[in-house]
C-alpha positions, 0 to 999 in steps of 0.5 A: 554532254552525255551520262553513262553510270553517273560519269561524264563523257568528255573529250579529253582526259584529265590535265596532268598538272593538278593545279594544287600544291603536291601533297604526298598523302600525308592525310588521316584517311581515305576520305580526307585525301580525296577531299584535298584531290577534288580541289585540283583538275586531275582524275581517273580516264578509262580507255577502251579495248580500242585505245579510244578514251571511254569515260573520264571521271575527275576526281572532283566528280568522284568525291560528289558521286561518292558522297552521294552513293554513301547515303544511299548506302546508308537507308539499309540498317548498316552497323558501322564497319560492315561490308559492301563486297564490290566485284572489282571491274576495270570502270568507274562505278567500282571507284564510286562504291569504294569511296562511298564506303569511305565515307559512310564508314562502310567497309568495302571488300574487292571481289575477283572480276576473272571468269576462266573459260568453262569456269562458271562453277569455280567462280560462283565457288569463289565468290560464295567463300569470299561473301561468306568469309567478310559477312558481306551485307551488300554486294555489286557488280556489272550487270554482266556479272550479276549472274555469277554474283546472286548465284554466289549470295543465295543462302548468305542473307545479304540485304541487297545484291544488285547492279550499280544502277539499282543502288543509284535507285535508293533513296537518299538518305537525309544525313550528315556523313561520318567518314572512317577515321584513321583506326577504322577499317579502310578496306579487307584485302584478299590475298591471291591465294598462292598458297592456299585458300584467299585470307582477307587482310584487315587494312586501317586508314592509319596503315594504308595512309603510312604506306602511301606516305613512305611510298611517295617519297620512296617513288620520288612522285612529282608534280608532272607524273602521270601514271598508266595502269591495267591492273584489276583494282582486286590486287594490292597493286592495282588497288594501293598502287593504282587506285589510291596511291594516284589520288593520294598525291593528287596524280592523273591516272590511265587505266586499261582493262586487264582483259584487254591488255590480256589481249593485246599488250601493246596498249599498255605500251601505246597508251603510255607513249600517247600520255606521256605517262612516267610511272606505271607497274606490272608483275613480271607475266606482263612484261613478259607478254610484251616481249613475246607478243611485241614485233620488232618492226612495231617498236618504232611506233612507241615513245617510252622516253617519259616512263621514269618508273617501271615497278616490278614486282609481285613474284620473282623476277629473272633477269633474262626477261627484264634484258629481253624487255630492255633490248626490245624496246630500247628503240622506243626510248625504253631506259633500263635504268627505270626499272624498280623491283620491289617487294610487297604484299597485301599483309603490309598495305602493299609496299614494303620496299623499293630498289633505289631509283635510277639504277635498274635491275641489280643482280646478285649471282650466288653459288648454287650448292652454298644456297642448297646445303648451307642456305648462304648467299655466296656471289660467284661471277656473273651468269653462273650459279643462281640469279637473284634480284636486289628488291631495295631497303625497308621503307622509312619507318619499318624494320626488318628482320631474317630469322632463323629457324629458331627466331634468331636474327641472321647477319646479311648473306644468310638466308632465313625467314623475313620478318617485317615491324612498321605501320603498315602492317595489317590488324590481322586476318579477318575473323581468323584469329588462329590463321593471323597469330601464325604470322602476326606476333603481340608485339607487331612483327609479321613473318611473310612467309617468304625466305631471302637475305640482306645485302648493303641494307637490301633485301633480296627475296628468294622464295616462299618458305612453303614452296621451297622443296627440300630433297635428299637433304638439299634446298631446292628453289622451285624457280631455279627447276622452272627457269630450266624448263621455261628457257626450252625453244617449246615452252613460255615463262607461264609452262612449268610449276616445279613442287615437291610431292612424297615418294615411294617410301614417303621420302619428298621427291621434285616433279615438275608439271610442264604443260606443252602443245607438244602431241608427238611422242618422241618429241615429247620424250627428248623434251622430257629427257632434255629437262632430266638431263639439264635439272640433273646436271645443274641442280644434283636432283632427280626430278620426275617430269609431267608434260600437260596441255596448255592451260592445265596449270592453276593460276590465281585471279591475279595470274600467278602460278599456284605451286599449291593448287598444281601440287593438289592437282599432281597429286589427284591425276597420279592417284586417278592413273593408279586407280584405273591401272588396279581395275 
């Protein structure tokens, strides 16, 4: 048997019956979840970009490597709770470090593991902001990405930034283990950054444990599931859903590196016909690179019949792409039925609600003027108006509230602020106390920061307060301005931010940045002109049109449009044209 990074090399994965009587993390911590797992047979495979099983690491193995790692940990002078920043690549050696932690009372910090083309400088950025904003002591990563990560820690203090190799070179120290209890730290979580600079969310053992208890039983886990991932381990639904939520129920999971699904989507679709995986997740962009990257006369290769849960969440989700992706694979065995959207965030341990199982995607088709001038959710007929997904109830435990303007709580079908209270929620934001009193009142309640409304005790999500745009007097959703531009023949589901910027006369006008491989000029001007007239006729708005190349849009690392950054970066190439246009 071979050894590479401490994880044994078998020739088959993980069995996904765990021989242990099901628990669904109904644990104190982290650590004593993984201590119940490592008494069964079930662990963590991880493929390769070929669709060949790599490394196998049972979660037995992890809890002894952990361990092991935790007291090499421990031989620098660490106060208890200080952090150990992990860049957070698909492979084992992250699972090793961020259980380590748990049990040597560490607190590990999950860094971004994407480098964009000619991105060498932004990444060291991020990296430096994100080291020096958790006051790491301790960093790691691959020795591919070592580079990137000393560059980003000169300066910083830290006592040892290095590849796994050289941790597993320290001493070990002659200690008994005191694992983090349940009013410690888990983890800091960043937030993707969507709205602007990434915050890191302070996560307790209690409030993780809270959310992966309610969303055990609110995904119904069994005994037989299996779950199949490629999501990075540096978002809450890589992390909480596909990292800690398996191994707290004692499931079996198949990961995939994100880059390569990235490159070929259909080996997320081919690992989860091959191991019969029943639960796995994406944000929407992921189901929508299937259906774009996917040929008809490939469908007949996969067997989808087993996959009972295909969470969906993370950003708005339009039902002419969940559809396209039913219709798509229906000959696989795809069940429309199985998808669940939900609704979440990093602030809240991950979940804070799932659509009720077994009944797909629910709509709600709204009057589009209602919405504007009165923001009430009026249901018109459906396919007219504004489309808008039921993301199901609180979990059980939690509340929820929509407030107004004035704090006042609104009946079901009006729109306002959504505020959540439940053990979930974060202890605040890192070190940033006037940032997390903005959001997390003394009594608990967390404003999210996202609009929607109630319906039959379900919420439904219609934006962000910060991204919706307010013109003439009108609201405006940015999705419904983007959902135009992206159902033209030239452009895809990633090519438009919608945002508002301020006009000639400091009044706030639309603009919507549309990147495109369109270079002739008169095609370029009858998209353009398509977009006025269309936004014009179904929205009431004027709207001003920018047509970039292709990868202008700033995306966070873990893929979502940032209306914020393009709204930046608008505002900079107007300010360059007026510029060159004065000399």
């Amino acid at each position: 048997m071979n050894q590479v990074a401490n994880v044994e090399i078998i020739e088959s994965a993980t069995p996904t019956l765990s021989a242990l009587p099901l628990r669904l993390a109904d644990f104190d911590s982290l650590a004593s979840a993984l201590d119940y797992a490592a008494q069964g047979e079930s662990g963590t495979n991880f493929y390769a970009g070929s669709g060949k099983l790599a490394t196998v690491l049972p979660y037995r193995k992890l809890r002894e490597q952990a361990q092991t790692l935790a007291k090499r940990l421990l031989s620098f002078p660490l106060e208890r709770g200080a952090r150990v920043a992990i860049v957070a690549e698909t492979n084992p050696d992250f699972l090793r470090f961020f259980f380590a932690c748990q049990y040597a009372g560490l607190v590990p910090v999950a860094l971004p593991a994407v480098i964009h083309v000619g991105g060498h400088k932004a990444y060291v950025n991020q990296l430096n902001g994100l080291l020096k904003g958790c006051r790491a002591s301790l960093a790691v990563s691959s020795s591919q990405l070592l580079p990137f990560l000393t560059e980003a820690a000169e300066g910083l203090g830290l006592q040892f930034v290095n590849a796994p190799s050289a941790f597993d070179e320290l001493p070990l120290k002659d200690i008994t283990l005191k694992p983090s209890g349940p009013n410690e730290t888990a983890y800091l979580q960043y937030t993707s950054g969507s709205t602007g600079f990434p915050r890191g969310v302070i996560i307790t053992q209690e409030s993780v444990m809270a959310n992966l208890l309610a969303s055990g039983h609110g995904l119904d886990v069994r005994v037989d599931d299996r779950l199949v991932s490629w999501l990075p381990f540096y978002h809450d639904m890589g992390l909480v859903g596909c990292l800690l939520a398996p191994m707290a129920t004692q499931r079996s999971i198949d990961y995939l590196d994100t880059r390569d699904f990235a490159m070929r989507p259909r080996r997320w679709l081919e690992l989860l016909s091959s191991s019969r995986g029943t639960i796995s997740f994406s944000p929407p962009f992921g189901y929508a690179l299937c259906v774009r990257r996917l040929r008809p006369e490939d469908i007949a290769q996969y067997d989808l019949s087993a996959w009972r849960v295909a969470g969906i969440g993370a950003e708005p989700i339009h039902v002419e792409l969940t559809d396209r992706f039913c219709e798509l694979l229906a000959p696989a065995g795809f069940n429309p039925k199985s998808f669940v959207p939900s609704y979440g965030m990093a602030e809240t341990s991950l979940a804070l609600s799932f659509a009720p199982l077994g009944t797909g995607v629910v709509v709600d088709w709204l009057d589009g003027d209602d919405l504007a001038d009165n923001l009430v959710a009026t249901k018109v007929s459906p396919n007219t108006g504004s489309s808008f997904v039921r993301c199901g109830p609180i979990l059980p435990k939690h509340q929820v509230l929509i407030l107004d303007e004035q704090g006042k709580p609104l009946p079901e079908m009006q729109i306002g602020r959504i505020n959540v209270h439940g053990p979930s929620i974060m202890s605040g934001y890192f070190e940033l106390p006037e940032q997390t009193q903005l959001v997390l009142s003394a009594d608990g309640w967390l404003d999210t920061g996202d609009l929607g409304y109630l319906v039959d005790g379900q919420i439904v999500v219609t934006g962000r307060h910060k991204d919706m745009l307010i013109i003439n007097g009108r609201n405006i959703w940015p999705q419904d301005i983007e959902a135009i531009a992206t159902r033209q023949p030239e452009l895809r589901s990633v090519d438009a931010s919608a945002v508002s910027v301020p006009g000639p006369d400091q009044e706030e006008i639309a603009v919507l940045i549309v990147q495109c491989n369109i270079t002739d000029s008169e095609e370029q001007q009858l998209l353009t002109q398509r977009l006025h007239r269309e936004i014009h006729e179904e929205l009431g708005v004027n709207c001003v049109i920018e047509l970039v190349p292709r990868h202008t849009l700033p995306r966070t690392s873990s893929g979502k449009l940032s209306r914020s950054g393009a709204r930046k970066d608008y505002i900079l190439r107007q300010k360059a044209l007026a510029e060159n246009a004065a000399k």
